[in-house]
C-alpha positions as CSV (number, residue, x, y, z in Angstrom):
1,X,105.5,96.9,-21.7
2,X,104.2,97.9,-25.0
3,X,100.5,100.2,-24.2
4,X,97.3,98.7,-26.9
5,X,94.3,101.2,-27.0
6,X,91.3,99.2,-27.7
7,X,88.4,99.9,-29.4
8,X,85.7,102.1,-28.6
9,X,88.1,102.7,-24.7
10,X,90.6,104.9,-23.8
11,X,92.1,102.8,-21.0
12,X,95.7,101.7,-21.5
13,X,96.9,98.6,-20.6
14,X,98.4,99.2,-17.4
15,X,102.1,98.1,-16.1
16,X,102.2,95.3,-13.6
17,X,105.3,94.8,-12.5
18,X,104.7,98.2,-9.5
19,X,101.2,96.2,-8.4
20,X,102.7,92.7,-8.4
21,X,103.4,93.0,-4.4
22,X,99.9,93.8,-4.1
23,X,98.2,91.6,-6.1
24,X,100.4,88.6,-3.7
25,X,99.3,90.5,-0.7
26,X,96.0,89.7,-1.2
27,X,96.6,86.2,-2.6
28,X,98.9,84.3,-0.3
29,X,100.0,80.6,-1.6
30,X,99.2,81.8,-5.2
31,X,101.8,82.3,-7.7
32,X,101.9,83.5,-11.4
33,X,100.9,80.3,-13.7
34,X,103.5,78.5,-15.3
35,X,102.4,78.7,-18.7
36,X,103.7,78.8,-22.1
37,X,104.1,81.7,-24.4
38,X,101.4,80.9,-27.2
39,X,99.0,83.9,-27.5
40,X,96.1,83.7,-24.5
41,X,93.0,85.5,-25.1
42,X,92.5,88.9,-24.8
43,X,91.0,89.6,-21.4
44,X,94.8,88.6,-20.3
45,X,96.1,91.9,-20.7
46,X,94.2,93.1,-18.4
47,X,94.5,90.7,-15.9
48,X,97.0,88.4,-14.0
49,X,97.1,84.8,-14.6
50,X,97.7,83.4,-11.0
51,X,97.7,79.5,-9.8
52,X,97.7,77.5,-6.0
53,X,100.8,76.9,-5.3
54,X,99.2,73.5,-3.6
55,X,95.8,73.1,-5.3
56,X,96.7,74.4,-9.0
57,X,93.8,76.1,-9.0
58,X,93.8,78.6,-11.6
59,X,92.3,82.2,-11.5
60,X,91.6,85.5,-13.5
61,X,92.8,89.0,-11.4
62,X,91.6,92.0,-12.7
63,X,95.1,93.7,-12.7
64,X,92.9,97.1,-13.2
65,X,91.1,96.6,-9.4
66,X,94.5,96.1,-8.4
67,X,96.2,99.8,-9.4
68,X,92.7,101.4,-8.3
69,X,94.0,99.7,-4.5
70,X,90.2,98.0,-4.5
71,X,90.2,96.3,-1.1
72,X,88.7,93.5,-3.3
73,X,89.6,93.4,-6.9
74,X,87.4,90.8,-9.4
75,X,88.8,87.5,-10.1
76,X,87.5,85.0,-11.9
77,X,87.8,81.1,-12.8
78,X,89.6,80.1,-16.1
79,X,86.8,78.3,-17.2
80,X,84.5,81.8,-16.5
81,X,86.1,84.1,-18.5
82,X,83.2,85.6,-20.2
83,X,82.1,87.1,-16.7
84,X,85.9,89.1,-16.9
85,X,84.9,90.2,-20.4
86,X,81.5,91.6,-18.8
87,X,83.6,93.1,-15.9
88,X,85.9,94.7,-18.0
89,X,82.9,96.6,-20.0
90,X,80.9,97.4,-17.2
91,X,83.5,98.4,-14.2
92,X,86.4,99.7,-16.5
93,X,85.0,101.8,-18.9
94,X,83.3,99.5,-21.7
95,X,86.8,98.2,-22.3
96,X,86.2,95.2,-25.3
97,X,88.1,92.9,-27.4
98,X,90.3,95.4,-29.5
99,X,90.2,92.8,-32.6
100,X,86.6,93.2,-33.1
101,X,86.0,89.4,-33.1
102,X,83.9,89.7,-29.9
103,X,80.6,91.4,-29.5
104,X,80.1,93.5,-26.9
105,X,79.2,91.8,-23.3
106,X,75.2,90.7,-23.1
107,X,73.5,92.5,-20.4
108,X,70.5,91.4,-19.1
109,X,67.8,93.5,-19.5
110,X,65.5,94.6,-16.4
111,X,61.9,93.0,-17.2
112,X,59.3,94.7,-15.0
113,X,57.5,93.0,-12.6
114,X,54.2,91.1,-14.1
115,X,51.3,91.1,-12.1
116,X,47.6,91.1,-11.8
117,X,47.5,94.7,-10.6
118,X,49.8,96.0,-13.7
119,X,48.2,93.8,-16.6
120,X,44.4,94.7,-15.6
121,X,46.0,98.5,-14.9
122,X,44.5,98.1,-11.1
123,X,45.4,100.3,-8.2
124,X,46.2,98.0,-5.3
125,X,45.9,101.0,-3.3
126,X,42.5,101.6,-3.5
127,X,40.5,99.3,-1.7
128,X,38.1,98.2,-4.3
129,X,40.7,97.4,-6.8
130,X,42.3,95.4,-4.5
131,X,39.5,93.5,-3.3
132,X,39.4,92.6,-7.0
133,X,43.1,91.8,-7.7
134,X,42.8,89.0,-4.6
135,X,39.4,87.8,-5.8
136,X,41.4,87.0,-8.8
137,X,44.4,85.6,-7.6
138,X,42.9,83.2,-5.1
139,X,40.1,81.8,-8.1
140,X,43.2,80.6,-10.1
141,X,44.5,77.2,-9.1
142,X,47.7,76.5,-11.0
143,X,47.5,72.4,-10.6
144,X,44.0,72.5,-11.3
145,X,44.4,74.3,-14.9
146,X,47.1,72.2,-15.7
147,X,44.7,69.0,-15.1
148,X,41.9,70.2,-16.9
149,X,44.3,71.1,-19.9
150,X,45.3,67.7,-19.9
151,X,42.2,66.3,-19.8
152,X,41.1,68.4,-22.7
153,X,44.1,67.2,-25.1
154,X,43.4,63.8,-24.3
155,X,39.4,64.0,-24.9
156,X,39.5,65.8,-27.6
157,X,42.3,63.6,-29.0
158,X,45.0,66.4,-29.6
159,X,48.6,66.3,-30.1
160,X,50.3,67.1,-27.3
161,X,52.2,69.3,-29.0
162,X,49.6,71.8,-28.8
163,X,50.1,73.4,-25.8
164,X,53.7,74.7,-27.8
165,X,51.3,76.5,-30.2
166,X,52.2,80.7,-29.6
167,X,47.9,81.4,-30.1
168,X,46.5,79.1,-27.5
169,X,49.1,80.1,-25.1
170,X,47.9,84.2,-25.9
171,X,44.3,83.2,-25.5
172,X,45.0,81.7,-21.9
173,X,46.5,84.8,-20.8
174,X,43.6,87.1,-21.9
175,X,41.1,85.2,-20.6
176,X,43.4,85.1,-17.2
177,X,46.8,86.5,-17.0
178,X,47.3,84.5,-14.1
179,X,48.6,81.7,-16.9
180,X,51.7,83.3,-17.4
181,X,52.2,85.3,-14.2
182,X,52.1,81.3,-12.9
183,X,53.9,80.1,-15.4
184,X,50.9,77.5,-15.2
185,X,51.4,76.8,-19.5
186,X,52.8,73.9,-19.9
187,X,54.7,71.9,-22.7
188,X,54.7,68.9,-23.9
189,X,58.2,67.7,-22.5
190,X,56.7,68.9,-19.3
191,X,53.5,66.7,-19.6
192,X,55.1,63.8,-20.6
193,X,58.4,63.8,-18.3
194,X,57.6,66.7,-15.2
195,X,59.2,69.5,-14.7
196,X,62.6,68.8,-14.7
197,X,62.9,66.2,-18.1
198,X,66.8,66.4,-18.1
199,X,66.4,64.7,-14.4
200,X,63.9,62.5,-15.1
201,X,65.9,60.8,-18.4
202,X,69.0,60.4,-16.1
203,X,66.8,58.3,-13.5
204,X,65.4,56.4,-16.1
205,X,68.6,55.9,-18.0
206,X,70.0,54.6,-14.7
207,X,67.0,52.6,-13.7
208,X,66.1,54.4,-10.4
209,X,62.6,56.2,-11.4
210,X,60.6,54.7,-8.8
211,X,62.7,51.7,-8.6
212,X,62.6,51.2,-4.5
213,X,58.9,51.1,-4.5
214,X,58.5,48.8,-7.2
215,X,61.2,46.8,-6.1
216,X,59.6,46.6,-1.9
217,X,56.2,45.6,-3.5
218,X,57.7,42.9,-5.5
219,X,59.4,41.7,-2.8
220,X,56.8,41.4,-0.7
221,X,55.2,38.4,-3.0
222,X,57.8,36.0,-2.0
223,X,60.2,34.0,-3.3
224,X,58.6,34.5,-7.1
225,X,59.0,38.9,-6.6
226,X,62.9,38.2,-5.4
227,X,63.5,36.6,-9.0
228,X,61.0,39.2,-10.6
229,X,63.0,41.9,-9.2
230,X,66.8,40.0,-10.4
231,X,65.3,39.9,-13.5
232,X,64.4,43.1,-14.0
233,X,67.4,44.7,-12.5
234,X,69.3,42.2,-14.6
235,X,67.7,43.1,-18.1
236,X,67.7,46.7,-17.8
237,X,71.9,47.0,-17.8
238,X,73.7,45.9,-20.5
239,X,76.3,44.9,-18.5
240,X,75.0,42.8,-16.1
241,X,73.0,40.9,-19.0
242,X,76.0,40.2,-20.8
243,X,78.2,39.0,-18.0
244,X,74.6,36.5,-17.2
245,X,75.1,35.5,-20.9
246,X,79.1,34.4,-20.8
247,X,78.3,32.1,-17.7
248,X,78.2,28.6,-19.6
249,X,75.0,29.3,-22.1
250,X,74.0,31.8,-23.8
251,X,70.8,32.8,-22.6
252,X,69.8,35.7,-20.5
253,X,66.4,36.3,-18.0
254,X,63.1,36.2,-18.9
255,X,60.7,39.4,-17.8
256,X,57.5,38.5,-16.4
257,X,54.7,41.3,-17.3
258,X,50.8,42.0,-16.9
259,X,49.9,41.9,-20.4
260,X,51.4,38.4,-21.5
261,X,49.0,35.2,-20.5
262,X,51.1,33.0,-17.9
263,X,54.2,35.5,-18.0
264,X,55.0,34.3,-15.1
265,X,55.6,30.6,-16.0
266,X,58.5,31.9,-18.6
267,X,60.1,33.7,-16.2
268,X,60.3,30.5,-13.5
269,X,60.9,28.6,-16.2
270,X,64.2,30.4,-17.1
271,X,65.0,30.7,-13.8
272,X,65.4,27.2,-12.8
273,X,67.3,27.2,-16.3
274,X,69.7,29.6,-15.0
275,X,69.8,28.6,-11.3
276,X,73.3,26.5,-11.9
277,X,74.8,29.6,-12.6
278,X,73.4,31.7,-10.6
279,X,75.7,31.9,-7.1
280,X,78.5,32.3,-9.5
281,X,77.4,35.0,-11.7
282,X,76.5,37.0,-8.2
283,X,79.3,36.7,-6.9
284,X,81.2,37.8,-9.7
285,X,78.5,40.6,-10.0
286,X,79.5,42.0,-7.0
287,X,83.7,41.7,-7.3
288,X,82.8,43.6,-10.4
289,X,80.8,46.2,-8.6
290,X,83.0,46.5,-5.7
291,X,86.3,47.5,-7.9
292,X,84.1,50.4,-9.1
293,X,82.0,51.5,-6.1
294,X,84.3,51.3,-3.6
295,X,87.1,52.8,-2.1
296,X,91.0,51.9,-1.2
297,X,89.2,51.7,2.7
298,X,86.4,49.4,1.8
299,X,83.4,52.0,2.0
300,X,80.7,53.1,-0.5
301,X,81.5,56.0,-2.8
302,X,79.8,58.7,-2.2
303,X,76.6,58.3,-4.6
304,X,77.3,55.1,-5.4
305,X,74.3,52.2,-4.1
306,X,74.4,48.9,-4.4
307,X,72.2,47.2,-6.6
308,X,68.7,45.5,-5.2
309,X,70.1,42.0,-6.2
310,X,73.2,42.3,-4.6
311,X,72.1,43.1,-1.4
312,X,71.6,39.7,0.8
313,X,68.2,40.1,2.3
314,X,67.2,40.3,-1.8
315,X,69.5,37.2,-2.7
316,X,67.6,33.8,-3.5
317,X,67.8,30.8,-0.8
318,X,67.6,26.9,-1.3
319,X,63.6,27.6,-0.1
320,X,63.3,30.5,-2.7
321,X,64.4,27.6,-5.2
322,X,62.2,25.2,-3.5
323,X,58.7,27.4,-3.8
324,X,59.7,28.5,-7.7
325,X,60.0,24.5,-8.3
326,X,56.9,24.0,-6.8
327,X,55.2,26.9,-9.0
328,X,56.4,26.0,-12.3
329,X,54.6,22.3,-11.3
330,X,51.6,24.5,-11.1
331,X,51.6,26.5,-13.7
332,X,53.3,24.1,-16.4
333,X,49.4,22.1,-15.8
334,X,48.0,25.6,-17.0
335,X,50.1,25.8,-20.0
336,X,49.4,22.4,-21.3
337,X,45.7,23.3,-20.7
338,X,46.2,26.2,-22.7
339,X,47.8,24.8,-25.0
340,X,46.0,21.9,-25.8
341,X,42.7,24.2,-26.1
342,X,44.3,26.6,-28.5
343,X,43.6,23.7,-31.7
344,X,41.3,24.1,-34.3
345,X,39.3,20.5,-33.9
346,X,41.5,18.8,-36.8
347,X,43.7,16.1,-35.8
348,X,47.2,16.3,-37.3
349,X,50.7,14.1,-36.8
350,X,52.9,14.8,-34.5
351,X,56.1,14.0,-33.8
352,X,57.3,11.9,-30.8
353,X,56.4,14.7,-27.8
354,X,57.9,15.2,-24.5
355,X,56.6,15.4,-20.4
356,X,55.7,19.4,-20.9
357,X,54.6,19.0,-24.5
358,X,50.8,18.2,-26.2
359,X,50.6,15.1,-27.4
360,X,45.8,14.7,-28.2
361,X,45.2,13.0,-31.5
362,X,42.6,16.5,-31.6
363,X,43.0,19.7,-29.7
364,X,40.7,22.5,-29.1
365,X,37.6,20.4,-28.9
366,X,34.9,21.6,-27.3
367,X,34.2,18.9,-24.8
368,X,38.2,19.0,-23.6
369,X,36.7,22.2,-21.6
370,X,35.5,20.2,-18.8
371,X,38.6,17.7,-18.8
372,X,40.6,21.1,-18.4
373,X,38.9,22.5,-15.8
374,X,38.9,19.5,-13.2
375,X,42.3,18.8,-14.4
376,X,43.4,22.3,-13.1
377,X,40.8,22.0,-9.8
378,X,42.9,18.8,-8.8
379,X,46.0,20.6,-9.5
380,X,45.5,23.5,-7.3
381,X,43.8,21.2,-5.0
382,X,46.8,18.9,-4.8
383,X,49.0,22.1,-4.9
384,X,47.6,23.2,-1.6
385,X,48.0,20.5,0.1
386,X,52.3,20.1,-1.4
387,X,52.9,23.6,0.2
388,X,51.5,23.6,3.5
389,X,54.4,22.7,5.0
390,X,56.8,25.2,2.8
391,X,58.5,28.4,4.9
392,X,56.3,31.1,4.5
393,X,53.5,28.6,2.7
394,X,50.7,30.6,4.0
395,X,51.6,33.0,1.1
396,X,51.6,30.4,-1.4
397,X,48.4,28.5,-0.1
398,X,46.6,31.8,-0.2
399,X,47.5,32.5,-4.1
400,X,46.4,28.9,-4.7
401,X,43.0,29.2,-2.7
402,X,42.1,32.4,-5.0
403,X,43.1,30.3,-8.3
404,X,40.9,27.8,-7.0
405,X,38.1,30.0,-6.6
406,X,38.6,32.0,-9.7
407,X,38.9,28.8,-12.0
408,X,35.6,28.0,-10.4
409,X,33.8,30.9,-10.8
410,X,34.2,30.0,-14.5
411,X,33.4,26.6,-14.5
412,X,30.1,27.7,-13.4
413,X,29.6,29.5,-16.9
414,X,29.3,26.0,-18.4
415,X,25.4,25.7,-17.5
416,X,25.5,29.1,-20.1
417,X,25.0,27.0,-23.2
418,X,23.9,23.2,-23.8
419,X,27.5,22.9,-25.8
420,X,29.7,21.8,-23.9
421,X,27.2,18.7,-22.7
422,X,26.1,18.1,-25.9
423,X,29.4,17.4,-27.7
424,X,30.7,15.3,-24.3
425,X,27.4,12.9,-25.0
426,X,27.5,12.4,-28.3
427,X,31.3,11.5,-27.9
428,X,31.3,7.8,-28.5
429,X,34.6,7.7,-26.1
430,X,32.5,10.0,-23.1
431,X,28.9,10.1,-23.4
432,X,26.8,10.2,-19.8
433,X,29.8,7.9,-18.5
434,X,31.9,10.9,-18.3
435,X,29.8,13.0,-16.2
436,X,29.3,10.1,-13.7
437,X,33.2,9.4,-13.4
438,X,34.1,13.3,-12.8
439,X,31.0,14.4,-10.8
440,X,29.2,11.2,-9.6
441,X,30.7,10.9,-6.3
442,X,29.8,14.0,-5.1
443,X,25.9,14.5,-4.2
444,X,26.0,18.5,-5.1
445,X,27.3,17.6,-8.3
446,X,25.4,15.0,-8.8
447,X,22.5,18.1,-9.6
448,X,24.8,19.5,-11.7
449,X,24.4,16.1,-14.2
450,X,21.1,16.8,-13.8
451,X,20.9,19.4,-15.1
452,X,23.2,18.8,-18.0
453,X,20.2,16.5,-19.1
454,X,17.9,18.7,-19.0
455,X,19.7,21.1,-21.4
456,X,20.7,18.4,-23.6
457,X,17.3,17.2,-23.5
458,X,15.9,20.9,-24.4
459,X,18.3,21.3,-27.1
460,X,17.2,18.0,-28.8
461,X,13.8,18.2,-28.7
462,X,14.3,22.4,-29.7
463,X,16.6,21.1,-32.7
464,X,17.1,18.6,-34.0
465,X,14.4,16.1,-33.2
466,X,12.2,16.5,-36.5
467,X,15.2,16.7,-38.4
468,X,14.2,13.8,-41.4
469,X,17.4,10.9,-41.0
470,X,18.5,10.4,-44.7
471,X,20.4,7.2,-43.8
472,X,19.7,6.0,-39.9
473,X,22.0,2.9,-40.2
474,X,25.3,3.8,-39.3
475,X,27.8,1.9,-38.1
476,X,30.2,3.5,-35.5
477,X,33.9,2.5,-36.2
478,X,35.6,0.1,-33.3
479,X,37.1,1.5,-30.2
480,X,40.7,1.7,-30.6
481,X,43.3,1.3,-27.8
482,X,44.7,4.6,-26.0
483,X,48.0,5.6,-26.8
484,X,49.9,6.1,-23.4
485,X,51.3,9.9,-23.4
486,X,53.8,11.6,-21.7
487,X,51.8,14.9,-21.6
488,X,50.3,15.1,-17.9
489,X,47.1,16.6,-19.1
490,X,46.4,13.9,-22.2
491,X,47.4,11.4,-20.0
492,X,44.7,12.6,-17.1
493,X,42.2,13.2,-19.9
494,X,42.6,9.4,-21.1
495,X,42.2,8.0,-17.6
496,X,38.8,10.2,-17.5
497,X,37.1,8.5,-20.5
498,X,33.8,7.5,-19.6
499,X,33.7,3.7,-21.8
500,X,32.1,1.2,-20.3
501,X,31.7,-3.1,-21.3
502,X,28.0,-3.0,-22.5
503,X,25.1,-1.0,-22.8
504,X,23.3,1.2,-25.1
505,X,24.7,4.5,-26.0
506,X,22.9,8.2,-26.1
507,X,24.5,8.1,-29.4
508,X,23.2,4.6,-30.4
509,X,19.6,5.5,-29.4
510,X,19.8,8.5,-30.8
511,X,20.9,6.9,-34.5
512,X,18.5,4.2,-34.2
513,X,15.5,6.0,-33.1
514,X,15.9,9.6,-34.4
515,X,12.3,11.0,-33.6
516,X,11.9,9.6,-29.7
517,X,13.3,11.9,-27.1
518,X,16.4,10.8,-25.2
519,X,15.4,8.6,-22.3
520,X,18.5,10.2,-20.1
521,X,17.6,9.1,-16.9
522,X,17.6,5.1,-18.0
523,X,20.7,5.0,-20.4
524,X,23.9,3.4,-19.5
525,X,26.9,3.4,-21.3
């Protein structure tokens, strides 16, 4: 075999064909590789190119360590040849690539040891010094420096990028070089994603960053967290979201979330849309998932897990069904209210509306705020008493008891201002007969009329009692007939209007004798 002298070595390249009984002493089952005769890179001359006879695992043998009779010559993977190259220069002489095209092996350099002691120039041997140098050490609290740090950027208002920036980082370590001997600087990938970011974008690529907890504390709210959690599992893969949207329609879930007003009622209400589908689509789901995950025997691959809404505990019942029914009822009373206060006062046409639709002639009238608020009591009340005898309906009965007490808490706030009760009166189609139809029969509320008088009455005589009349004869337009709607809450609201057969109005006296106080406690209507 032809002998190349490489540069900057005097080592031949030696013969193999005397060491080849050797080199398959020490490597029994390995044979030379069956390869073709293009040119191989350069480290090949100097080694042997063997293969597993049963594995095909290829290696690198340092055909050098073989003629020296080392009892265990360097061999290397295919895929590691660079370590060879740095073998080759380090063990054999500073043997290189002869063409020049590679640089000479990287070695590491030895840094010396950082420390306290050597940056401050201390003698740990002396017992002052090293009093000092643990005095030191135990006042610096890595976690606690990286906190306050934090706290600064954000108080300050800083980029985060900051802590990158080469003079801040010096000025740490002479204050304490306890920063870098820590390695307590941090960056800004490492404030926003932890230490490991590369780890953290793969969990939250695959949708397992904290998944399992969020996913148990969901579940634990019933049958409306099961859905929550589908839903979310659902919308964060493409792949189960579009095989959701080639069942039949093409719509996909609906994500409930904290910062949207009744979130919650979109979500039910796209899942009772999608309920027809939905045995089907998980059951395809998991034939899907089961070609990929698991093996010729039936078992899980190793890493693979099966996703929360796969699993059957996680996997919605006829009574799951049965309670989100039941809630959209609920909260489909609370979107109507909402929706019927969001007007501005002016009425406008409408087309013919439907059951879950708003259908006033005006919307987002004052005096609608006390229709909406015994509209929703009598929901929740009625609510309570529906789901009593549901599975697991002391969950449900709960949730309702606190929306009952919340809404309440609120309707309190009406005695804040004189309004609310003053628009209600002077309403030709409510006046005082309103207050008597929704609070008459009860003898607590009854004192809250009272007191609705008395605000009223303050507000008039405060007001708008020596106000001059330009024309006091004014002649109120004729009641018309209710329009029958399909909207639950205008339809409540009309059943609620306080018109009565004869009498004199509050508005009626108050046109006809503009300067004498309202006589409240002797009006009908």
């Amino acid at each position: 075999m032809a002998t190349l002298h490489p540069t900057k070595s005097t080592t031949p390249v030696p013969e193999r064909t005397e060491d080849n009984q050797r080199l398959f002493q020490l490597y029994k089952g390995w044979t030379l590789t069956e390869r073709d005769s293009q040119v191989r890179q350069w480290v090949y001359q100097f080694g042997y190119d063997i293969q597993h006879a049963d594995k095909g695992e290829r290696r690198w043998v340092c055909c050098l360590c073989i003629k020296q009779k080392r009892p265990r010559p360097k061999s290397y993977a295919i895929k590691g040849l660079q370590n060879a190259e740095g073998h080759l220069y380090t063990d054999h002489n500073g043997i290189m690539d002869p063409t020049g095209k590679r640089q000479k092996p990287a070695k590491a350099s030895e840094k010396a040891h950082q420390s306290i002691a050597t940056i401050l120039k201390l003698n740990p041997k002396e017992p002052k010094e090293q009093d000092l140098i643990n005095t030191l050490i135990k006042r610096f609290d890595k976690t606690v420096f990286q906190q306050k740090l934090v706290n600064w950027i954000v108080n300050s208002n800083q980029s985060f990028s900051i802590v990158n920036d080469q003079d801040l980082r010096d000025i740490f370590n002479y204050l304490n070089p306890s920063v870098e001997i820590t390695k307590a600087s941090i960056t800004n990938v490492t404030m926003l994603y932890g230490k490991n970011s590369d780890a953290f974008e793969k969990e939250v690529f695959e949708g397992l960053h904290t998944a399992a907890k969020e996913h148990e504390v969901w579940r634990r709210r019933g049958s409306v967290g099961k859905w929550h959690n589908f839903a979310v599992e659902v919308s964060r893969s493409d792949t189960w979201t579009d095989m959701l949207k080639k069942k039949h329609r093409p719509v996909g879930v609906v994500v409930d979330n904290a910062t949207r007003w009744l979130s919650q009622f979109s979500m039910i209400e796209r899942a009772l849309v999608l309920r027809p589908l939905y045995n089907s689509f998980v059951q395809r789901a998991s034939n899907e998932w089961e070609k990929v995950n698991l093996t010729r025997a039936g078992h899980i691959k190793k890493g693979s897990k099966l996703p929360f809404f796969l699993k059957e505990e996680n996997r919605m019942t006829a009574d799951d069904w049965h309670v989100l029914g039941t809630l959209y009822d609920i909260l489909l009373n609370f979107q109507l209210v909402v929706r019927g206060l969001e007007g501005d006062g002016q009425g406008k046409h409408r087309r013919k509306v439907e059951e879950n639709e708003i259908d006033p002639p005006l919307s987002g009238t004052s005096w609608d705020l006390i229709h909406a608020y015994e509209f929703l009591l009598e929901t929740l009340e009625s609510a309570k008493r529906a789901v009593a005898n549901f599975p697991h309906g002391h969950h449900l009965a709960v949730n309702i008891n606190l929306g009952w007490l919340k809404l309440n808490e609120y309707y309190q706030h009406l005695n804040d201002s004189p309004l609310i009760y003053g628009a209600a009166v002077l309403h030709p189609a409510y006046r005082w007969a309103l207050f008597d139809d929704l609070w008459g029969d009860d003898d607590e509320r009854q004192l809250w009329i009272t007191k609705a008088k008395e605000m009223v009455q303050d507000l008039w005589e405060r007001e708008y009692r020596d106000l001059e009349v330009d024309d006091p004869e004014i002649e109120l337009p004729a009641n018309k007939r209710l329009k029958t709607s399909r909207n639950k809450f205008t339809a409540w609201r009309t059943k609620k209007r306080g018109l009565t057969a004869g009498g004199i109005s509050v508005t009626e006296s108050l046109l006809e004798n503009p300067g004498i106080p309202l006589p409240f406690t002797t009006q009908t209507v």
